[in-house]
py3Dmol code that shows the C-alpha trace and the ligand (Angstrom):
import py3Dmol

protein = """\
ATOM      1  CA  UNK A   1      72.912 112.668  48.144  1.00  0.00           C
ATOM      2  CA  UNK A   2      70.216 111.372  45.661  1.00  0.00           C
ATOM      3  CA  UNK A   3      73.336 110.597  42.847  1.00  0.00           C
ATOM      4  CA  UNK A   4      75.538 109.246  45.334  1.00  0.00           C
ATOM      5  CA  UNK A   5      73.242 106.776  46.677  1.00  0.00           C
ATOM      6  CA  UNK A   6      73.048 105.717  43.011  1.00  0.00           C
ATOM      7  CA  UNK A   7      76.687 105.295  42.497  1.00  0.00           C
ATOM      8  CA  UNK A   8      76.809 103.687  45.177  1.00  0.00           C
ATOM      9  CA  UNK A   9      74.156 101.234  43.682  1.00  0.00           C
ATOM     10  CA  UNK A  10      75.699 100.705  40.720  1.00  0.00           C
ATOM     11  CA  UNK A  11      79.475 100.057  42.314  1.00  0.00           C
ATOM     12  CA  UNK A  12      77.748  97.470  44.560  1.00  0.00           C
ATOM     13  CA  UNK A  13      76.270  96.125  41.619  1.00  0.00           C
ATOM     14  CA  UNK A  14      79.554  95.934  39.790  1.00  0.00           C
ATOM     15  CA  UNK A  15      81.261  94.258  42.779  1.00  0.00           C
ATOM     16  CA  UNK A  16      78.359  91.979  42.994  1.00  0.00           C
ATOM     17  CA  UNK A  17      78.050  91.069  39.648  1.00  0.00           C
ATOM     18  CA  UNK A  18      82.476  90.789  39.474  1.00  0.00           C
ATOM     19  CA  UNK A  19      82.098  88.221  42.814  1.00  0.00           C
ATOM     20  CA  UNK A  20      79.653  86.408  41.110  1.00  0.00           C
ATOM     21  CA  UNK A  21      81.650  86.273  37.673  1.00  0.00           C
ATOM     22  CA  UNK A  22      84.679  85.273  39.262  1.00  0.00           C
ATOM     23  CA  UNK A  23      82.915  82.821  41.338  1.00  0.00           C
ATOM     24  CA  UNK A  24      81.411  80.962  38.568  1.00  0.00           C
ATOM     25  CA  UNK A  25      84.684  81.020  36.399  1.00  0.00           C
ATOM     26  CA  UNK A  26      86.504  79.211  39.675  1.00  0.00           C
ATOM     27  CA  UNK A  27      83.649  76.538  39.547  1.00  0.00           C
ATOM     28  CA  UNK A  28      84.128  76.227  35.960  1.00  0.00           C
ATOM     29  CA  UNK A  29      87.570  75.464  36.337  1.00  0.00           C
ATOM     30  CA  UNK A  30      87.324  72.954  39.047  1.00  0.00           C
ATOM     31  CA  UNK A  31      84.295  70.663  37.781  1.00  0.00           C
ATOM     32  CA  UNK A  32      85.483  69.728  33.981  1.00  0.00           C
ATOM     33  CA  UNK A  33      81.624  68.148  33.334  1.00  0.00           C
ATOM     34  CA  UNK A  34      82.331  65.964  30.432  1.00  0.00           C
ATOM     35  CA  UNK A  35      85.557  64.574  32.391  1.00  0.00           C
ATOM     36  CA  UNK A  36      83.525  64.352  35.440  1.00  0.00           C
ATOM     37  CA  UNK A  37      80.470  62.165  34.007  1.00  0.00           C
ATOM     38  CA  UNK A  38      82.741  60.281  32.157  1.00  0.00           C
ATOM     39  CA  UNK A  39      84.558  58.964  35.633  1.00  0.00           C
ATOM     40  CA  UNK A  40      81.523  58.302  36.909  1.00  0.00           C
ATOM     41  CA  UNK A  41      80.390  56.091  34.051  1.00  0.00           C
ATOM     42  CA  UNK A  42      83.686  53.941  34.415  1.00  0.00           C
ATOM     43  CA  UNK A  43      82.825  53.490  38.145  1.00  0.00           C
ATOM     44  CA  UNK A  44      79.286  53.014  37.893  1.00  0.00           C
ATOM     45  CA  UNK A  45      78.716  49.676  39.585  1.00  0.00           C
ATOM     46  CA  UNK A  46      75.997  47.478  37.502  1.00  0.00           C
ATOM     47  CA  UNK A  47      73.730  45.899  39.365  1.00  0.00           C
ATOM     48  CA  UNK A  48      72.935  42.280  37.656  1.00  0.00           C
ATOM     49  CA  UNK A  49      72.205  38.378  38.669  1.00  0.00           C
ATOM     50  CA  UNK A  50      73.875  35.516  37.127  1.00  0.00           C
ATOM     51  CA  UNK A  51      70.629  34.725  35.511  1.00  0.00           C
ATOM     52  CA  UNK A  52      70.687  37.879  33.429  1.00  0.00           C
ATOM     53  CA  UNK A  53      74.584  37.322  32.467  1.00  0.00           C
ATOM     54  CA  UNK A  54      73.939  33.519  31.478  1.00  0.00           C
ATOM     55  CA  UNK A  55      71.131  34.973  29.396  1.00  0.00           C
ATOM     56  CA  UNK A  56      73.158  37.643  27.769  1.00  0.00           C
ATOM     57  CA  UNK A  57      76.274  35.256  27.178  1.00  0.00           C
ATOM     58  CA  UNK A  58      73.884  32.913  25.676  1.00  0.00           C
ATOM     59  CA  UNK A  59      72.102  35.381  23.161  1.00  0.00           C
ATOM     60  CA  UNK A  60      76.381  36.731  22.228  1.00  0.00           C
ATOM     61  CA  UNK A  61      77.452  32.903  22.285  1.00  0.00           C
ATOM     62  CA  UNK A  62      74.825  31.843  19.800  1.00  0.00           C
ATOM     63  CA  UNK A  63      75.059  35.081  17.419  1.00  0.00           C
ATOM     64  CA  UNK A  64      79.157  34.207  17.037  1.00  0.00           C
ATOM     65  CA  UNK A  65      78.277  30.721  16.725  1.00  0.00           C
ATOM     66  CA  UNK A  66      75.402  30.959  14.418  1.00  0.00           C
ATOM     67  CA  UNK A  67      77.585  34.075  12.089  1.00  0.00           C
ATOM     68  CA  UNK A  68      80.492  31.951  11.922  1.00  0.00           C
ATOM     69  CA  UNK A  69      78.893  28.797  10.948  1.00  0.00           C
ATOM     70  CA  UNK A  70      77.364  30.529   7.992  1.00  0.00           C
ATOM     71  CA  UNK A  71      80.465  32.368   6.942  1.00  0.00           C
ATOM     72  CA  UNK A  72      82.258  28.555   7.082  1.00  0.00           C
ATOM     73  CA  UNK A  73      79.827  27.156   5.056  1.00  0.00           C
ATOM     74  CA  UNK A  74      80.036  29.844   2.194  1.00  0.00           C
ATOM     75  CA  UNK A  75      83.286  30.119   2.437  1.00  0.00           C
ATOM     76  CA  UNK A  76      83.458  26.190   2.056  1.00  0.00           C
ATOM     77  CA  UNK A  77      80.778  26.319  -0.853  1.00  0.00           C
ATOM     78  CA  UNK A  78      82.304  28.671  -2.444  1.00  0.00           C
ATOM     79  CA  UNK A  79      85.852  26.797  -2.598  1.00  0.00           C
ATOM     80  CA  UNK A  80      84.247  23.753  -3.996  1.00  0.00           C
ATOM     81  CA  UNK A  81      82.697  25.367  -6.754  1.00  0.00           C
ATOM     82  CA  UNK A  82      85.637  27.013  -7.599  1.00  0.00           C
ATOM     83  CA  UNK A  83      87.854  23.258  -7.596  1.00  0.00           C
ATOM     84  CA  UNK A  84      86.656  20.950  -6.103  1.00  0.00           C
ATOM     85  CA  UNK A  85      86.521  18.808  -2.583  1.00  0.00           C
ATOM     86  CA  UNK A  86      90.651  18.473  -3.027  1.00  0.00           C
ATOM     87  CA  UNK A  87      90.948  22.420  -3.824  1.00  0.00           C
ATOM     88  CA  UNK A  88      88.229  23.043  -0.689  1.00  0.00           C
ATOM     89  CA  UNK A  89      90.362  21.434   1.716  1.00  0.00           C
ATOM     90  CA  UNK A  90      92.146  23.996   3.396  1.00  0.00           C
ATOM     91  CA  UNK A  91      88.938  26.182   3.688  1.00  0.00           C
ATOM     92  CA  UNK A  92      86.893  24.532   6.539  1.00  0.00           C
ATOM     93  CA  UNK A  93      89.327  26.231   8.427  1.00  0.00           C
ATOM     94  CA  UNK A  94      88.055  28.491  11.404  1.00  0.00           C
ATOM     95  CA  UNK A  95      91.351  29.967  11.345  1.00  0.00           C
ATOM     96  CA  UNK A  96      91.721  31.693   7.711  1.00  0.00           C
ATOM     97  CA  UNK A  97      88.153  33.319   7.967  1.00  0.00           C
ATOM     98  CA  UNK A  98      88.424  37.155   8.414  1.00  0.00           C
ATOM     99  CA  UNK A  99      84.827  37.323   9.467  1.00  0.00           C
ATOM    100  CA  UNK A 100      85.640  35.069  12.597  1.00  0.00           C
ATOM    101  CA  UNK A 101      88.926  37.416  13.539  1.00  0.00           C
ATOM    102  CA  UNK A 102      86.819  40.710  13.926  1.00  0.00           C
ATOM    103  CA  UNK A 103      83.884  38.415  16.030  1.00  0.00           C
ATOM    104  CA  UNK A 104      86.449  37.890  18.020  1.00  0.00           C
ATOM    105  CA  UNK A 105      87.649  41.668  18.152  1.00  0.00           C
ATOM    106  CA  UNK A 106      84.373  42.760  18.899  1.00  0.00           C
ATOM    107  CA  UNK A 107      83.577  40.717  21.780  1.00  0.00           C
ATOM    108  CA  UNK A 108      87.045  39.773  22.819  1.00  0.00           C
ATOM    109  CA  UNK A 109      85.668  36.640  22.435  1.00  0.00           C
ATOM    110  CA  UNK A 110      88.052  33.492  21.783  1.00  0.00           C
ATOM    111  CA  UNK A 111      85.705  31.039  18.887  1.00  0.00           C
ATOM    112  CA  UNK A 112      86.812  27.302  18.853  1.00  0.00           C
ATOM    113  CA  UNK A 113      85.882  24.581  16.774  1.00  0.00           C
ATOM    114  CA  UNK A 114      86.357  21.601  18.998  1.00  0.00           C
ATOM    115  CA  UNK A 115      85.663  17.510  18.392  1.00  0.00           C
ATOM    116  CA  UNK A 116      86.775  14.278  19.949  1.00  0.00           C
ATOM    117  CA  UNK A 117      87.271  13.089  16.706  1.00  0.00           C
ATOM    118  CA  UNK A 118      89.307  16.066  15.124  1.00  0.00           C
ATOM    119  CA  UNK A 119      91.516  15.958  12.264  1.00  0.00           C
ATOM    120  CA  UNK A 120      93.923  19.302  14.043  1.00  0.00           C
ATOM    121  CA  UNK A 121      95.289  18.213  16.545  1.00  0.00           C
ATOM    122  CA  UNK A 122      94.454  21.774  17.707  1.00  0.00           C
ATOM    123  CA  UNK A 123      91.079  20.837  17.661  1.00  0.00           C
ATOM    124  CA  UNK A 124      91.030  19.020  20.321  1.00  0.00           C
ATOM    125  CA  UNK A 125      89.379  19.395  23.855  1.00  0.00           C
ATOM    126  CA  UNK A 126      89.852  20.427  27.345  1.00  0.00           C
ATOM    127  CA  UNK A 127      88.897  18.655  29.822  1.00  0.00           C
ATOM    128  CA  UNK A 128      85.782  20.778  30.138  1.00  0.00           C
ATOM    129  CA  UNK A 129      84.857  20.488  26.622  1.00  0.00           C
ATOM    130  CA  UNK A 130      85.506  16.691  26.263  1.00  0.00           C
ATOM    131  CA  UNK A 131      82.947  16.653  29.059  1.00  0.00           C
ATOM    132  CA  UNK A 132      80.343  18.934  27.075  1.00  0.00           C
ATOM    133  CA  UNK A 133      80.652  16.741  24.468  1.00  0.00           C
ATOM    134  CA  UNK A 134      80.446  13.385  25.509  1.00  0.00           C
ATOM    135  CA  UNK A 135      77.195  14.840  27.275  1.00  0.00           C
ATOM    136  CA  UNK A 136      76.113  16.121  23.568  1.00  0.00           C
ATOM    137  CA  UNK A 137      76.848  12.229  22.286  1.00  0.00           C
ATOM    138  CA  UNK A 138      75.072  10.929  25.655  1.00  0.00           C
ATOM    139  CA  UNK A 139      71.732  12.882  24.500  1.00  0.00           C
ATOM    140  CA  UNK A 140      72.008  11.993  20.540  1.00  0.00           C
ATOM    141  CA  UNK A 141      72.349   8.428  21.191  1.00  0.00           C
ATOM    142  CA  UNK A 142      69.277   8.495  23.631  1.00  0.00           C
ATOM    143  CA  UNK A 143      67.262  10.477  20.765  1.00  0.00           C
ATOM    144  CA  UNK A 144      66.876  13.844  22.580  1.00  0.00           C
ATOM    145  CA  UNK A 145      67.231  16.784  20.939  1.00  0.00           C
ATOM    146  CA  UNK A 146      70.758  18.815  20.912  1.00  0.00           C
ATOM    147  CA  UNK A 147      70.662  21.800  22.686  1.00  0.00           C
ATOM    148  CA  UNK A 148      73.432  24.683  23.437  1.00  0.00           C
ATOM    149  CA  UNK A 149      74.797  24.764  26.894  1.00  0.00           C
ATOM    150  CA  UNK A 150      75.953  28.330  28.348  1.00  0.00           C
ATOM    151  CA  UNK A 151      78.427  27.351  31.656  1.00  0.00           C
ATOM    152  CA  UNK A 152      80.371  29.221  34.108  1.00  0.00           C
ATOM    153  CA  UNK A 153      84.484  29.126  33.508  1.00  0.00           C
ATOM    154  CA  UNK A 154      86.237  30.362  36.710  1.00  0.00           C
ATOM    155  CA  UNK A 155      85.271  33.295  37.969  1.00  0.00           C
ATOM    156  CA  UNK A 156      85.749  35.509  35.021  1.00  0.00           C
ATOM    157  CA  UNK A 157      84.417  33.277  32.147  1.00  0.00           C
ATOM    158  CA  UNK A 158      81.887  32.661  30.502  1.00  0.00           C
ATOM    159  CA  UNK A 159      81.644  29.336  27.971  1.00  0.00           C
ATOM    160  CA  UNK A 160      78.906  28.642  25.714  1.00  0.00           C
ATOM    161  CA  UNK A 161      78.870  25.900  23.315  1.00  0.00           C
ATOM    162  CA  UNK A 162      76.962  24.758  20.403  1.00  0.00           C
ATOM    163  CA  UNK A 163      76.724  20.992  19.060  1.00  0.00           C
ATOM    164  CA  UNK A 164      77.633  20.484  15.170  1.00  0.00           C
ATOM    165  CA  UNK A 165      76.057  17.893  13.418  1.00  0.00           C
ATOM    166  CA  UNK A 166      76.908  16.554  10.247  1.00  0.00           C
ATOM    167  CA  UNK A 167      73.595  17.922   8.546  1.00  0.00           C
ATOM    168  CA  UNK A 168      74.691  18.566   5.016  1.00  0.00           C
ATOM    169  CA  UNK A 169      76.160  15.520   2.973  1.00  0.00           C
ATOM    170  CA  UNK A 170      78.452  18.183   1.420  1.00  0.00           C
ATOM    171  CA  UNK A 171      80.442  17.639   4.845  1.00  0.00           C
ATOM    172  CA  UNK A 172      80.857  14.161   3.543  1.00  0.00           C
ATOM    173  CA  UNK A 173      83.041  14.875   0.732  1.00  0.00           C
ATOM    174  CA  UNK A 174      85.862  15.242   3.497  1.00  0.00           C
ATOM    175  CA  UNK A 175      84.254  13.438   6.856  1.00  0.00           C
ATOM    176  CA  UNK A 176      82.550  10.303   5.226  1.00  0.00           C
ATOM    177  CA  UNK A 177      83.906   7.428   4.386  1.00  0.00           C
ATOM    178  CA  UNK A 178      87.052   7.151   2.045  1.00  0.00           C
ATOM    179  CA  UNK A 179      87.293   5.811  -1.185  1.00  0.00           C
ATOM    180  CA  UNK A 180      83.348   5.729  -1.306  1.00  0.00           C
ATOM    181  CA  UNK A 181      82.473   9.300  -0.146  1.00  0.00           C
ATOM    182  CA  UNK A 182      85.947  11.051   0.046  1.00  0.00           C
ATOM    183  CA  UNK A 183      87.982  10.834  -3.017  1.00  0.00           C
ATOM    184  CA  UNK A 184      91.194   9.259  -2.808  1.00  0.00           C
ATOM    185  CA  UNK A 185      92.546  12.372  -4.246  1.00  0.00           C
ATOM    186  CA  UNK A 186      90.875  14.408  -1.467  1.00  0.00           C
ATOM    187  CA  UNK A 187      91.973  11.532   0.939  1.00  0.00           C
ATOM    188  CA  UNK A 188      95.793  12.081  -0.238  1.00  0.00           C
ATOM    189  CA  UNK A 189      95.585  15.652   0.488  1.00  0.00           C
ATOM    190  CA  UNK A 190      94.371  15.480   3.816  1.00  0.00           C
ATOM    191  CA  UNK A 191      96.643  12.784   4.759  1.00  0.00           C
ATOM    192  CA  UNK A 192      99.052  14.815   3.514  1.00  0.00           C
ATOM    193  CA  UNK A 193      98.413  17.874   5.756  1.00  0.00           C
ATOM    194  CA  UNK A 194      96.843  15.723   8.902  1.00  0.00           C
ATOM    195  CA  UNK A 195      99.015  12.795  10.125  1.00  0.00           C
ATOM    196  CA  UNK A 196      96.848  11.859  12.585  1.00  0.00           C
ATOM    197  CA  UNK A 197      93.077  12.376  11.351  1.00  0.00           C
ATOM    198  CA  UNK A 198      90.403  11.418  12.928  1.00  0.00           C
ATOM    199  CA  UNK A 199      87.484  13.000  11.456  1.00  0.00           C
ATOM    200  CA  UNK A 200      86.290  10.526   8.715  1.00  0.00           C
ATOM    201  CA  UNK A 201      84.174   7.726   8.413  1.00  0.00           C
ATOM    202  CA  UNK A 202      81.480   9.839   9.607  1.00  0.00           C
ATOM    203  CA  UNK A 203      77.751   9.315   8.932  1.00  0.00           C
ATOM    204  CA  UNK A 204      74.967  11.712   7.663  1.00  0.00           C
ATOM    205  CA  UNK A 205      73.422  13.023  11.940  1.00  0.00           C
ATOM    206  CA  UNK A 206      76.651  12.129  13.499  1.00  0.00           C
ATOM    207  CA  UNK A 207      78.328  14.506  15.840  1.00  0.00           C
ATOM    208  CA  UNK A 208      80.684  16.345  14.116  1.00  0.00           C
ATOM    209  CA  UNK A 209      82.019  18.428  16.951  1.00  0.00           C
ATOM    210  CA  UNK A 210      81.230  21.963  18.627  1.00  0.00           C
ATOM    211  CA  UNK A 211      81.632  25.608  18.823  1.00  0.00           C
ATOM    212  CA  UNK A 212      83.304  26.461  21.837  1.00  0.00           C
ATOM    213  CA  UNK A 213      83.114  30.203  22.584  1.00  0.00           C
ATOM    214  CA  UNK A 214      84.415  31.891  25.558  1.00  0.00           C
ATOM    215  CA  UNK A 215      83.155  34.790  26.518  1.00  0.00           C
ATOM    216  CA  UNK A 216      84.723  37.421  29.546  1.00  0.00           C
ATOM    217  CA  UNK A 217      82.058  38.222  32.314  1.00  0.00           C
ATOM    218  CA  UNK A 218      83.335  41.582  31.880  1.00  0.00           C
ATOM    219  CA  UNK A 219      82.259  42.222  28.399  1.00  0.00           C
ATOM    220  CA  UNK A 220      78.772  40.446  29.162  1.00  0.00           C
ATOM    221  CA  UNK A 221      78.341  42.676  31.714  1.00  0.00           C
ATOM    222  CA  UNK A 222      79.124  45.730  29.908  1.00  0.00           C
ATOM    223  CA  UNK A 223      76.898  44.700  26.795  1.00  0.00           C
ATOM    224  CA  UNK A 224      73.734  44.200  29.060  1.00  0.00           C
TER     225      UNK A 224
END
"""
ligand_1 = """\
43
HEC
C 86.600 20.037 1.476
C 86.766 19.230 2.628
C 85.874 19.469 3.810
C 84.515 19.598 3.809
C 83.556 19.578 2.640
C 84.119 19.759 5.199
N 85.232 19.709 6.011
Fe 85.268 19.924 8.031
N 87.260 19.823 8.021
C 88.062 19.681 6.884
C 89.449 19.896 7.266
C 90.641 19.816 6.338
C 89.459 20.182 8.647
C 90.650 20.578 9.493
C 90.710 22.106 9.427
C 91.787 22.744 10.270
O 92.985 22.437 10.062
O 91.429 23.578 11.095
C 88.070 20.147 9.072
C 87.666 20.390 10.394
C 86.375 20.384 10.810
C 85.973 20.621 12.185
C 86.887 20.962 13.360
C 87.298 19.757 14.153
C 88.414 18.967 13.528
O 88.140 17.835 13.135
O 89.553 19.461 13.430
C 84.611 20.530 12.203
C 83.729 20.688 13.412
C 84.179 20.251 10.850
N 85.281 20.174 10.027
C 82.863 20.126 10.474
C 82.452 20.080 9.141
C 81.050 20.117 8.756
C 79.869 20.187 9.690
C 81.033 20.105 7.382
C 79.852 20.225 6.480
C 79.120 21.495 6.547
C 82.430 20.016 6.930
N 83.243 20.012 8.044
C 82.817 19.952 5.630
C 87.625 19.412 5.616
C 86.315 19.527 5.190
"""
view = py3Dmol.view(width=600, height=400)
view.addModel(protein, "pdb")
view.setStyle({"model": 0}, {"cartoon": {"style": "trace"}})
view.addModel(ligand_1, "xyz")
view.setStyle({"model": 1}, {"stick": {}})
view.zoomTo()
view.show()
């Protein structure tokens, strides 16, 4: 009586402890944690104002601006020490600077150069932008200061902007004035690549242009 109770124990046990087993393995199978957590994460729903996106698109707009400005201008210094104003022509080009593609990879970002005065025709503005910029002129020419602007595009963009100004008289080796400050040899190769040009007989301060970055609500919002 005394051992049987005790088997009895122990198969209960047994069964018990199988239930539970199996039990636990069935759970297992049916909530796949990582997978789980990582679903939620993609449909986690992010609280945030328009202030804090304007804020964040302004801190990413003036980081790409800033970066690319700098990797221009050495990439620019660099070509005229190597031959020249006529060799460094075809280098203040946003479009053959590698540092300026993977910017744009990493925020899926689209970086613009853009100027009512351009010398590519692809250069030139939107209507948005020519309105940026004539606002940009507006201020120099009533002596305020030039500050970057961070606007709403639609309702999934984001554009910031950032005034260039002709602040380094290397820039008038190519945007001054020809046959004084341009060469006529560097004047004859931009003619020769820009039929239409419009970016010379520009003055030391002047109002070169602007960076024009847009910048998808989406990836703000995911960045914050
Ligand atoms: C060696 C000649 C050269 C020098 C120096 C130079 N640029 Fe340029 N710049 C050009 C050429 C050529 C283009 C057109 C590039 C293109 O096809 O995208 C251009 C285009 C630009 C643009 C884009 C708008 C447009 O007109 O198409 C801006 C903005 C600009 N330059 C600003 C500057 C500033 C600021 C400096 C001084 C830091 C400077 N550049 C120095 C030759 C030069």
């Amino acid at each position: 009586m005394h051992n049987s109770s005790i088997i009895k124990n122990i198969t209960l046990g047994l069964l018990l402890t199988v239930a539970f087993f199996a039990c636990d393995m069935s759970n297992r199978k049916k909530v796949d944690k990582t997978g789980y957590q990582e679903e939620l994460k993609d449909r986690e729903v992010k609280v945030v104002d328009e202030a804090e996106i304007f804020n964040k698109a302004s801190e990413i707009g003036k980081e790409i601006a800033v970066s690319s400005q700098k990797a221009l201008a050495s990439q620019l210094k660099k070509a005229i020490k190597e031959g020249g104003p006529v060799h460094a022509v075809g280098f203040c080009n946003t479009r053959v600077n590698p540092i300026m593609d993977s910017l744009e990879q990493q925020y899926d970002a689209e970086i613009k150069r853009v100027s009512m005065h351009y010398r590519n025709p692809e250069d030139q503005p939107d209507g948005t932008e020519k309105k940026i910029l004539e606002a940009y002129q507006y201020s120099l020419d009533s002596g305020y200061s030039l500050s970057d602007n961070v606007q709403k595009v639609g309702s999934q963009f984001i554009l910031y902007t950032k005034p260039i100004v002709i602040d380094n008289p290397l820039c008038l080796n190519c945007h001054g004035e020809p046959g004084k400050e341009i060469t006529q040899a560097t004047m004859q190769k931009i003619d020769s690549l820009y039929a239409d040009d419009k970016a010379k007989n520009h003055k030391f301060g002047d109002l070169r242009g602007m960076w024009s970055i847009t910048l998808s609500k989406k990836e703000i919002i995911k960045a914050l």
